[in-house]
N, C-alpha and C positions, 0 to 999 in steps of 0.2 A: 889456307883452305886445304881442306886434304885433296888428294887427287881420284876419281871414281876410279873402282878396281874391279866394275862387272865389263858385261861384254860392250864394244867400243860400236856407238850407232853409224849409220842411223838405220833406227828399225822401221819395219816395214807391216802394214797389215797385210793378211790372206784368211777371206772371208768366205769357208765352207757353208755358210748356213746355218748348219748345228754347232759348228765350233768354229772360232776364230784363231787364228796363229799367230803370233808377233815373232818377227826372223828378220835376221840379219844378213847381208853379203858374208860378213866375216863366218869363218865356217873352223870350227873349234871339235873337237874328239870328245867323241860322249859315246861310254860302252861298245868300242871299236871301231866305232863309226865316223861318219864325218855329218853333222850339224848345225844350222843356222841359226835352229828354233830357240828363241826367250824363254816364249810363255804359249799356254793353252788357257782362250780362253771359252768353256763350254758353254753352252746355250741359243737358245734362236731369239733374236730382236733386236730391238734398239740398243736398246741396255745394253746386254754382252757385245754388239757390236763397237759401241762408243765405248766402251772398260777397255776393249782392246787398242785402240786409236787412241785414250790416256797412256795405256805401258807404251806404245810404239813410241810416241810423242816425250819421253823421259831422258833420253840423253838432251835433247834440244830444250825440254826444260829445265834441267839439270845446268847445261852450259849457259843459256837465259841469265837462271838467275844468279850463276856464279858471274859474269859477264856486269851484271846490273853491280852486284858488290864491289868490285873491281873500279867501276865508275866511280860511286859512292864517294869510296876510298880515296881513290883521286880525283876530285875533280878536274875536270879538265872543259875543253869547247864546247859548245850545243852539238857539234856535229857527231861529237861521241857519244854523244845522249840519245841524239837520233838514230843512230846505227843500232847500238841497245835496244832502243823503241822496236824496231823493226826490227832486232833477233826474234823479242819477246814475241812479238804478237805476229808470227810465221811460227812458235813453237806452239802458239794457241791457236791456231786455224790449223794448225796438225792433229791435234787432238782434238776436236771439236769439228775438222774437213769446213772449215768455211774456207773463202779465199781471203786473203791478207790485201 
């Protein structure tokens, strides 16, 4: 599998209102500065709130479902099955803010 080569999560929302943030702790140099932000994402509602809670929620599903392949791959005990179960679906109450 290849290895991901963007910025290393976990990301976090910050929800202005009219625009939403996706940012990270990890803090990286963008035009002399020093920066958290992913992503911008603009607008007021639902929608643009939940579009920004999918990108924050992308490393975790990202690792999810390399995780599940990983399993796949080798089978191995139920107890590694259910670890996986339960990456997945804490990557999916991230993006979607239910509780796991």
């Amino acid at each position: 599998m290849s290895e991901f080569k963007g910025t290393p999560g976990p990301w976090g929302v910050v929800d202005l209102g009219d625009a939403h943030f996706v940012e990270t702790n990890h803090r990286y140099a963008v035009s002399g500065g020093l920066c958290g932000r992913v992503a911008k994402v603009e607008g007021m509602g639902d929608e643009y709130l939940a579009n920004a809670r999918l990108i924050a929620a992308a490393p975790e599903l990202l690792a999810a479902c390399q995780a599940m392949i990983r399993r796949i791959d080798n089978v191995g005990d139920d107890q590694d099955l259910m670890a996986v179960r339960k990456q997945m679906k804490d990557a999916i109450a991230k993006a979607t803010e239910a509780k796991s």
